[in-house]
PyMOL Python script that loads the backbone (N, CA, C, O; Angstrom):
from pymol import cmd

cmd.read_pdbstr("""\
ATOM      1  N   UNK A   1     193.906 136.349   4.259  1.00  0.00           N
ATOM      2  CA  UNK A   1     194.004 136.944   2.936  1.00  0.00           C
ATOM      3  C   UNK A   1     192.688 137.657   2.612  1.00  0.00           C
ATOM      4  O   UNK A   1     191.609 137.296   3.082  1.00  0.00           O
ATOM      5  N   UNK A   2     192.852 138.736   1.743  1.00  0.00           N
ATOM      6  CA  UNK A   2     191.751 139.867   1.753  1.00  0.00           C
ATOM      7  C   UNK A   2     191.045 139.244   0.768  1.00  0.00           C
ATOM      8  O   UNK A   2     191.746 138.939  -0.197  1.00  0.00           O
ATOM      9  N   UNK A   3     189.473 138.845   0.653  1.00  0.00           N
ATOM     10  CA  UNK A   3     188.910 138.811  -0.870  1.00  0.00           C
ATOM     11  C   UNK A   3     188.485 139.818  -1.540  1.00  0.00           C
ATOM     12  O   UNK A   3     187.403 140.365  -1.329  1.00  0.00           O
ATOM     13  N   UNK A   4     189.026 140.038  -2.113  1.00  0.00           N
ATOM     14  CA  UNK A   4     188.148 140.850  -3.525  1.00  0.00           C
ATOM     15  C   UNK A   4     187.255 141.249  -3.963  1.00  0.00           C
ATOM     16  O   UNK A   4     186.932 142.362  -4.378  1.00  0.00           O
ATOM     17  N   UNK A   5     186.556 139.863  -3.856  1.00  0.00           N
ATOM     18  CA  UNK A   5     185.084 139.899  -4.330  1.00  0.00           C
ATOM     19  C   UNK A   5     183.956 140.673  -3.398  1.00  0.00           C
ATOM     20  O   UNK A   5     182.853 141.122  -3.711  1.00  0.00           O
ATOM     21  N   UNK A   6     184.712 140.655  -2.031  1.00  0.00           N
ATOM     22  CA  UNK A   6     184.081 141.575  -1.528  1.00  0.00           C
ATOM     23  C   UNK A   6     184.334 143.226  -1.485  1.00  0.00           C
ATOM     24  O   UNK A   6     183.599 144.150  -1.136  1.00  0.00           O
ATOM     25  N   UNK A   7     185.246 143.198  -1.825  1.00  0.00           N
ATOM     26  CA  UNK A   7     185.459 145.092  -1.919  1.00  0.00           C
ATOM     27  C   UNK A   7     185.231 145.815  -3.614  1.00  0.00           C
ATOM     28  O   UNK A   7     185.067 146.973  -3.998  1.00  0.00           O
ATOM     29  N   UNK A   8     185.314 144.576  -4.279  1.00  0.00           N
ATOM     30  CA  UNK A   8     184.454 144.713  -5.636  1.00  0.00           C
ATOM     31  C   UNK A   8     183.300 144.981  -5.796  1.00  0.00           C
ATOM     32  O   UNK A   8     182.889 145.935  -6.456  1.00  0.00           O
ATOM     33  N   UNK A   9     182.121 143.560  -4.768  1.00  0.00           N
ATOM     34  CA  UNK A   9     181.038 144.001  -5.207  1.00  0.00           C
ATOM     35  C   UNK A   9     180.381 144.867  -4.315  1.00  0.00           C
ATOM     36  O   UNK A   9     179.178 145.037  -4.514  1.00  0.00           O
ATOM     37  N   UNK A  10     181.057 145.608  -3.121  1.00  0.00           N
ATOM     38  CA  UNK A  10     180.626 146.322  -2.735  1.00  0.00           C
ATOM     39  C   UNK A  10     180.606 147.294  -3.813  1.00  0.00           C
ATOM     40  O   UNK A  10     179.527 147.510  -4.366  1.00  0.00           O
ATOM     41  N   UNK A  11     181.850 148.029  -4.259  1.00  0.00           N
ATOM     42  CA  UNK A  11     182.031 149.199  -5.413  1.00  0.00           C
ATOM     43  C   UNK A  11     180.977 148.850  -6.292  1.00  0.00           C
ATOM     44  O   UNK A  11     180.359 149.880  -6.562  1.00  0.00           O
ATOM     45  N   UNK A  12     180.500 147.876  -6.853  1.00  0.00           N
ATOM     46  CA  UNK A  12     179.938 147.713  -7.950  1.00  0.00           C
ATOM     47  C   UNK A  12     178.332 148.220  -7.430  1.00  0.00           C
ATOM     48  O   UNK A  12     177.521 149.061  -7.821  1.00  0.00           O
ATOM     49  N   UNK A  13     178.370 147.499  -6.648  1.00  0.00           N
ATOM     50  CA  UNK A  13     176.752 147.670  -5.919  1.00  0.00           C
ATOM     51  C   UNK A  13     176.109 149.397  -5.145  1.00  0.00           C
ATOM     52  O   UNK A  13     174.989 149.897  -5.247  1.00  0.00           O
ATOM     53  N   UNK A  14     177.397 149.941  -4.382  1.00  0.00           N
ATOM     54  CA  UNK A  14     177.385 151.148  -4.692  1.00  0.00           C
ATOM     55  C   UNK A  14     177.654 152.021  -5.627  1.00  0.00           C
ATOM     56  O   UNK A  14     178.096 153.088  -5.200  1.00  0.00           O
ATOM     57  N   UNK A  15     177.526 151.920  -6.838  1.00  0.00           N
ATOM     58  CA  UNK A  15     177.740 152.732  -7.767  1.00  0.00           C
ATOM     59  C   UNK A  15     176.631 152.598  -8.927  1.00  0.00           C
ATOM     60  O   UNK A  15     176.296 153.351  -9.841  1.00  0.00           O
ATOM     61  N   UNK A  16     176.103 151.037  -8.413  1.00  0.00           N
ATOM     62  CA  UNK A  16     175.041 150.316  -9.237  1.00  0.00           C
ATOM     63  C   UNK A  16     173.742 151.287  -8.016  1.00  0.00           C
ATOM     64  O   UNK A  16     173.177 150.228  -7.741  1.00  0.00           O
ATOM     65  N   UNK A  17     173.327 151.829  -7.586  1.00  0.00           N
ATOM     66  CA  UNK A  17     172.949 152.812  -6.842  1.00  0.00           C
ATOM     67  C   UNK A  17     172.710 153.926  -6.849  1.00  0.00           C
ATOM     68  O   UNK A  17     171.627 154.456  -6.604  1.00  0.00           O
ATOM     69  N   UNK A  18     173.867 154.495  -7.179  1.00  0.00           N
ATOM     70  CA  UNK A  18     174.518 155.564  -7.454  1.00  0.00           C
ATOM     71  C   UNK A  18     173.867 156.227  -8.761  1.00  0.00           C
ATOM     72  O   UNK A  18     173.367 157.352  -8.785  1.00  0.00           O
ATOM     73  N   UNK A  19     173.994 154.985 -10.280  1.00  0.00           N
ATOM     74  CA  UNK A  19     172.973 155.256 -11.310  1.00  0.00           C
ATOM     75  C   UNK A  19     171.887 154.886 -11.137  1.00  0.00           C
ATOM     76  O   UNK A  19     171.155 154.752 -12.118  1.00  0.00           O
ATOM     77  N   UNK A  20     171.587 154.703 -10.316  1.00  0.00           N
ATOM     78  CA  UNK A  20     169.708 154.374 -10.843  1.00  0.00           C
ATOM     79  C   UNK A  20     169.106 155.179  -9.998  1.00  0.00           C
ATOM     80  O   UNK A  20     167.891 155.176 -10.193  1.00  0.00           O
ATOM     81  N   UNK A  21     169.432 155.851  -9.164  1.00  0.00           N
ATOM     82  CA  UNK A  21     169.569 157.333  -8.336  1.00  0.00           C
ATOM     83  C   UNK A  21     169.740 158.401  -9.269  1.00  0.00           C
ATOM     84  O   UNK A  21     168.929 159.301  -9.053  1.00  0.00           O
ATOM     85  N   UNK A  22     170.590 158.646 -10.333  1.00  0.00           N
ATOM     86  CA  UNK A  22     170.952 159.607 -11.489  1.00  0.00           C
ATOM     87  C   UNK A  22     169.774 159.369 -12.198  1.00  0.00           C
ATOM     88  O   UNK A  22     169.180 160.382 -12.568  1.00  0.00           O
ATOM     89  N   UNK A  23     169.296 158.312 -12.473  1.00  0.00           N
ATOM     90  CA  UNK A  23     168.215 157.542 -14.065  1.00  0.00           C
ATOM     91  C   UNK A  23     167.326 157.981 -13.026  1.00  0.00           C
ATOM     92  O   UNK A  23     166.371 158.321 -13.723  1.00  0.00           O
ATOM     93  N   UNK A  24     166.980 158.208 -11.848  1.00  0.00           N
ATOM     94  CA  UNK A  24     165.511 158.340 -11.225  1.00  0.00           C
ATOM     95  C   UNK A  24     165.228 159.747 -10.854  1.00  0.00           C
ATOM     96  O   UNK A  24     164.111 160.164 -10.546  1.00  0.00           O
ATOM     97  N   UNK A  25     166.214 160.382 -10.900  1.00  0.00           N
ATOM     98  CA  UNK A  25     166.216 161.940 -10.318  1.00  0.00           C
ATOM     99  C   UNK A  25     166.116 162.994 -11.804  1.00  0.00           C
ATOM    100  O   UNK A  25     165.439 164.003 -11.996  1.00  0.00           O
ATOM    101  N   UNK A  26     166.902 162.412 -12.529  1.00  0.00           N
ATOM    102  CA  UNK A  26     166.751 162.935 -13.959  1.00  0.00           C
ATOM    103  C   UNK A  26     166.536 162.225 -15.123  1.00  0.00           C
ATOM    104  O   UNK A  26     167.511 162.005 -15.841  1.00  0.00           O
ATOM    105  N   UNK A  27     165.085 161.692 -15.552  1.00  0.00           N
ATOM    106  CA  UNK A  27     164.645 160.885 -16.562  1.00  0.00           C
ATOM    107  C   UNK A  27     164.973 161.641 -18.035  1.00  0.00           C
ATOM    108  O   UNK A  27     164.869 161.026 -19.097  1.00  0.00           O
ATOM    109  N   UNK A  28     165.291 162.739 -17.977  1.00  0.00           N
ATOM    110  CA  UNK A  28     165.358 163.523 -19.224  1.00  0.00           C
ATOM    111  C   UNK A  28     166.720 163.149 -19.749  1.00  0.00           C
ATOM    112  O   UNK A  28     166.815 162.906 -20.953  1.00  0.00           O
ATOM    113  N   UNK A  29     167.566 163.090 -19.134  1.00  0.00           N
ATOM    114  CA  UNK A  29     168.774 162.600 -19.963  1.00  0.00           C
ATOM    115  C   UNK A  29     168.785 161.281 -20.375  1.00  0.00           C
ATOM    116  O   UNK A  29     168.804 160.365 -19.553  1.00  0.00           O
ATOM    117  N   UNK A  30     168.771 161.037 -21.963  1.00  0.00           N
ATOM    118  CA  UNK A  30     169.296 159.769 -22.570  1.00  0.00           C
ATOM    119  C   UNK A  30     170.122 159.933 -23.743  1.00  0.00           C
ATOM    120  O   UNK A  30     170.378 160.945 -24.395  1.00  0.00           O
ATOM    121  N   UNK A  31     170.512 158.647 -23.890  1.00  0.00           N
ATOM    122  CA  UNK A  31     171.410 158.919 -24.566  1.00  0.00           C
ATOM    123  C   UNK A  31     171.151 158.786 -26.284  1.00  0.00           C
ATOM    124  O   UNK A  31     170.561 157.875 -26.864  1.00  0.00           O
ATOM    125  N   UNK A  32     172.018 160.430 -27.093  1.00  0.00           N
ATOM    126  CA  UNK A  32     171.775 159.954 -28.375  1.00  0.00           C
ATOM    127  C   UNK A  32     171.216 159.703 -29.056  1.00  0.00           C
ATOM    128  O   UNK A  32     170.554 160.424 -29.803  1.00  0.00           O
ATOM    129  N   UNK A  33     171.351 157.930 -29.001  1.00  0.00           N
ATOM    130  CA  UNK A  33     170.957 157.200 -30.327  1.00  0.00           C
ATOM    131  C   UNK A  33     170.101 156.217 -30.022  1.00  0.00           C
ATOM    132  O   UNK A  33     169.901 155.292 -30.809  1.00  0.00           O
ATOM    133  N   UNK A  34     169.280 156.339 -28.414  1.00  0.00           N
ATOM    134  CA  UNK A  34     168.797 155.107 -28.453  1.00  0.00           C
ATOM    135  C   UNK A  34     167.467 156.025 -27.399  1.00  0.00           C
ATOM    136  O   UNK A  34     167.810 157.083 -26.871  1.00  0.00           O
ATOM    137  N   UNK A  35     166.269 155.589 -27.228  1.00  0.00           N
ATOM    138  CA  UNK A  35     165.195 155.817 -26.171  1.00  0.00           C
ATOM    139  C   UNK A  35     165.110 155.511 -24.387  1.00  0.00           C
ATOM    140  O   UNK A  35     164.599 155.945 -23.355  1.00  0.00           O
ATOM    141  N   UNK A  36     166.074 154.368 -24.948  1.00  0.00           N
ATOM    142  CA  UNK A  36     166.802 153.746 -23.549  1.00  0.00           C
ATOM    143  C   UNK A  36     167.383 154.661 -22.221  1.00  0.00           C
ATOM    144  O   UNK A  36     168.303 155.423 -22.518  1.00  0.00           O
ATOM    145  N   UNK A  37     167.009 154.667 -20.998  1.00  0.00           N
ATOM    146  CA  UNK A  37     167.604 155.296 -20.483  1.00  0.00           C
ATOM    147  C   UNK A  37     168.825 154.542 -19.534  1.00  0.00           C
ATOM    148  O   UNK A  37     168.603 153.826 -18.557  1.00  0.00           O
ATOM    149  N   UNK A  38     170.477 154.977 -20.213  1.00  0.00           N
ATOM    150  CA  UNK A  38     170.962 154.036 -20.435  1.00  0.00           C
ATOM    151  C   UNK A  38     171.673 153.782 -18.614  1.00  0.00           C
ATOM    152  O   UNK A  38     171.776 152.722 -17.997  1.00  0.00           O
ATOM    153  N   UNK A  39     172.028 155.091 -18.202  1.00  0.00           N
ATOM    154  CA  UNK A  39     172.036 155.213 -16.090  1.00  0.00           C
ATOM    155  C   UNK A  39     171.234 153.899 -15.527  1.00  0.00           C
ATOM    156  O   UNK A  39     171.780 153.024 -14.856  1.00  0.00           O
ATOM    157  N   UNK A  40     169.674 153.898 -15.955  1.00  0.00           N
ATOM    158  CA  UNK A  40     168.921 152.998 -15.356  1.00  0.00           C
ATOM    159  C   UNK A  40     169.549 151.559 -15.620  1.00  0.00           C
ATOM    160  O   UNK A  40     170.138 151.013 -14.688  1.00  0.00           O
ATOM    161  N   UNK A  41     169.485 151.166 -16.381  1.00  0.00           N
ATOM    162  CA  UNK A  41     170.131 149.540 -17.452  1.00  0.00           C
ATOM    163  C   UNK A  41     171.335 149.681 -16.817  1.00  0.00           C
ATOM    164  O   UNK A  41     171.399 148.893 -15.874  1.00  0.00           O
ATOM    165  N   UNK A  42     172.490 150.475 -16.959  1.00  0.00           N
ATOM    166  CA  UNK A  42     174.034 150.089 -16.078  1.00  0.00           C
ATOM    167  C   UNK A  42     173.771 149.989 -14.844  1.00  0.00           C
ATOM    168  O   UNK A  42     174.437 149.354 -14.026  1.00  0.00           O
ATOM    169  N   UNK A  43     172.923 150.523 -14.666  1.00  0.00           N
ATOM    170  CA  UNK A  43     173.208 150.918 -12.598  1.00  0.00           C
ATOM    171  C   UNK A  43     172.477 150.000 -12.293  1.00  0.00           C
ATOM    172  O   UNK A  43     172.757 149.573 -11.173  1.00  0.00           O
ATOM    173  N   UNK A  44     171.194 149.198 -13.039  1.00  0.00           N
ATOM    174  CA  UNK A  44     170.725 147.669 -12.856  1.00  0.00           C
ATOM    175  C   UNK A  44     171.425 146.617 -12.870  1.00  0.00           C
ATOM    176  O   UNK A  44     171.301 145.673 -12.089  1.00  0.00           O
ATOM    177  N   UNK A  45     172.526 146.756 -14.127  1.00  0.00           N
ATOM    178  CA  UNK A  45     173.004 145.441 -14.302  1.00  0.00           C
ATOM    179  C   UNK A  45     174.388 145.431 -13.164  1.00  0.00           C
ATOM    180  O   UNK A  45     174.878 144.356 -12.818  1.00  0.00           O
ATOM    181  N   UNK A  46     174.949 146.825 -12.628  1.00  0.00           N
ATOM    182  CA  UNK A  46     176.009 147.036 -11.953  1.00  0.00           C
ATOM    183  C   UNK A  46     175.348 146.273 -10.486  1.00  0.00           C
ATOM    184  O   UNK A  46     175.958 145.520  -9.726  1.00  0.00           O
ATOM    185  N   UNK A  47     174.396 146.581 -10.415  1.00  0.00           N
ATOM    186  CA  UNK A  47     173.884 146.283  -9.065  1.00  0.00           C
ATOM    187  C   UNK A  47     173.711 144.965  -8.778  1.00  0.00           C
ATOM    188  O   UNK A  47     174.044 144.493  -7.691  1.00  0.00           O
ATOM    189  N   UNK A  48     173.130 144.210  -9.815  1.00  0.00           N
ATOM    190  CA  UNK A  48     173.047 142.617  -9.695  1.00  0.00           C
ATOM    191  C   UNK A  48     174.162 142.052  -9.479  1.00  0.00           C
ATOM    192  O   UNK A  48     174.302 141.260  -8.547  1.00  0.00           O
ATOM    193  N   UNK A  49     175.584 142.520 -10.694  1.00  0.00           N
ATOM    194  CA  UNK A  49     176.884 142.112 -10.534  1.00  0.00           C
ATOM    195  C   UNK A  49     177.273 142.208  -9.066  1.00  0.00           C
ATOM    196  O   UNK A  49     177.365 141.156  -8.433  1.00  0.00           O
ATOM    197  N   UNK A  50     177.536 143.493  -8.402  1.00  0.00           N
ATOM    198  CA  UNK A  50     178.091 143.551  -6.925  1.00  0.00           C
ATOM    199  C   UNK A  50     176.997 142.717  -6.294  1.00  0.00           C
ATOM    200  O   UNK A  50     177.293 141.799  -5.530  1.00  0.00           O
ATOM    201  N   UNK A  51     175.824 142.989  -6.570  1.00  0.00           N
ATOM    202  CA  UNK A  51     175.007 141.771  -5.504  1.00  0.00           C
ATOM    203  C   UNK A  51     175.511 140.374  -5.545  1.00  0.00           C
ATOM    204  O   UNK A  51     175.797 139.697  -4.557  1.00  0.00           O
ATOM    205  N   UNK A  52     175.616 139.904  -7.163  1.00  0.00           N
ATOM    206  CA  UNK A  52     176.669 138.146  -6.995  1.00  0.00           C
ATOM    207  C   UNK A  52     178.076 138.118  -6.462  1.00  0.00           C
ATOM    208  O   UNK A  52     178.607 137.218  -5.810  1.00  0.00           O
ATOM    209  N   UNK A  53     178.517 139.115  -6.804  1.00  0.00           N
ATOM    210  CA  UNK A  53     179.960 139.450  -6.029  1.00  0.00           C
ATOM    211  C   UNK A  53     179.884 139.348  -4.312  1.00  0.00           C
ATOM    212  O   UNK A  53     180.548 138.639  -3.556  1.00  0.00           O
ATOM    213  N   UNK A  54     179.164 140.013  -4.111  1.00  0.00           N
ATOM    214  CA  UNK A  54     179.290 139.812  -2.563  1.00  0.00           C
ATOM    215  C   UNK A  54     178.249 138.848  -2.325  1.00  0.00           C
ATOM    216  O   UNK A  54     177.939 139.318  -1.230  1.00  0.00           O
ATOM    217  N   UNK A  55     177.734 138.218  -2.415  1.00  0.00           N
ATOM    218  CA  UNK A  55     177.235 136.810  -2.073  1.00  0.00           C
ATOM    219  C   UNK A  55     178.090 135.682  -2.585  1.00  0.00           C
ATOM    220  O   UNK A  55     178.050 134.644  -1.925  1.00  0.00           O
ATOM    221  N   UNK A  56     178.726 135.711  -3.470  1.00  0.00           N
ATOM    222  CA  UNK A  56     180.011 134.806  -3.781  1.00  0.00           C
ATOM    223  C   UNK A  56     181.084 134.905  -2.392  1.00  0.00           C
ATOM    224  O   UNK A  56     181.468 133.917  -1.766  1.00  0.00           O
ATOM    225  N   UNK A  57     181.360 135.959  -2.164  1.00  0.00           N
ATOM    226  CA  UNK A  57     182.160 136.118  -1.018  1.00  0.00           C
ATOM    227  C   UNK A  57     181.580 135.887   0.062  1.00  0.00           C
ATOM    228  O   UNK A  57     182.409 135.359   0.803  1.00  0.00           O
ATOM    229  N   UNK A  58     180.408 136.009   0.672  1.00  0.00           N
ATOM    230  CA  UNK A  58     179.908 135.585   1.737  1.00  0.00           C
ATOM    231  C   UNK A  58     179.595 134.418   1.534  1.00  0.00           C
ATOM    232  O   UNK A  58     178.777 134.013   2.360  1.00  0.00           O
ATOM    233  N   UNK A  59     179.899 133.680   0.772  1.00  0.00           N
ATOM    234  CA  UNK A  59     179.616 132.135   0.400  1.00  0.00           C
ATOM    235  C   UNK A  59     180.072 130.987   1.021  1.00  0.00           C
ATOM    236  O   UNK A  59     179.717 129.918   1.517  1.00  0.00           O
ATOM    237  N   UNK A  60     181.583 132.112   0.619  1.00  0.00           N
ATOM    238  CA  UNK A  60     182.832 131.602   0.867  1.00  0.00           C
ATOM    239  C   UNK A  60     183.656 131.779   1.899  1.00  0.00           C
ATOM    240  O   UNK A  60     184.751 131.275   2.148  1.00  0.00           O
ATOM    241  N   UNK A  61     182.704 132.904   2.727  1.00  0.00           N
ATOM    242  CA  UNK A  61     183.320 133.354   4.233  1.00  0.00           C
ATOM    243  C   UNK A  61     182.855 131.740   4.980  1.00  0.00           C
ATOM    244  O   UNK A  61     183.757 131.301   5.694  1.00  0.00           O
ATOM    245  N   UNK A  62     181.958 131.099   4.921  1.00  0.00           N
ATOM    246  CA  UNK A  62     181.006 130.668   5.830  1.00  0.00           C
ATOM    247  C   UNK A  62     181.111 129.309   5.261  1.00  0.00           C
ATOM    248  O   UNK A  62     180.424 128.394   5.716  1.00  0.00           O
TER     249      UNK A  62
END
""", "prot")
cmd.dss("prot")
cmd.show_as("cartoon", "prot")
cmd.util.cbc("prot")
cmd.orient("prot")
């Protein structure tokens, strides 16, 4: 049976990448209403998520 958690936190972790690659190449875009640059903060917190995601699954391979 296929897990999930691994083709999740892969997506999550590449994409958690993906923004902080966007937040690092172009610091000038933020958003709105806040100073925050908000690419950096998602694509951080995306990245930790797929990182527990796929260590949950390799947890559980083994």
């Amino acid at each position: 049976m296929v897990d999930l958690r691994e083709h999740t936190g892969r997506f999550f972790f590449l994409l958690g990448v993906i923004l902080i690659g966007v937040a690092l190449f172009q610091p000038s875009n933020r958003a709105p209403l806040t100073d925050a640059n908000v690419n950096l903060w998602s694509g951080l917190l995306m990245l930790a998520f797929g990182s527990l995601l796929l260590w949950l699954a390799r947890r559980a391979r083994s």
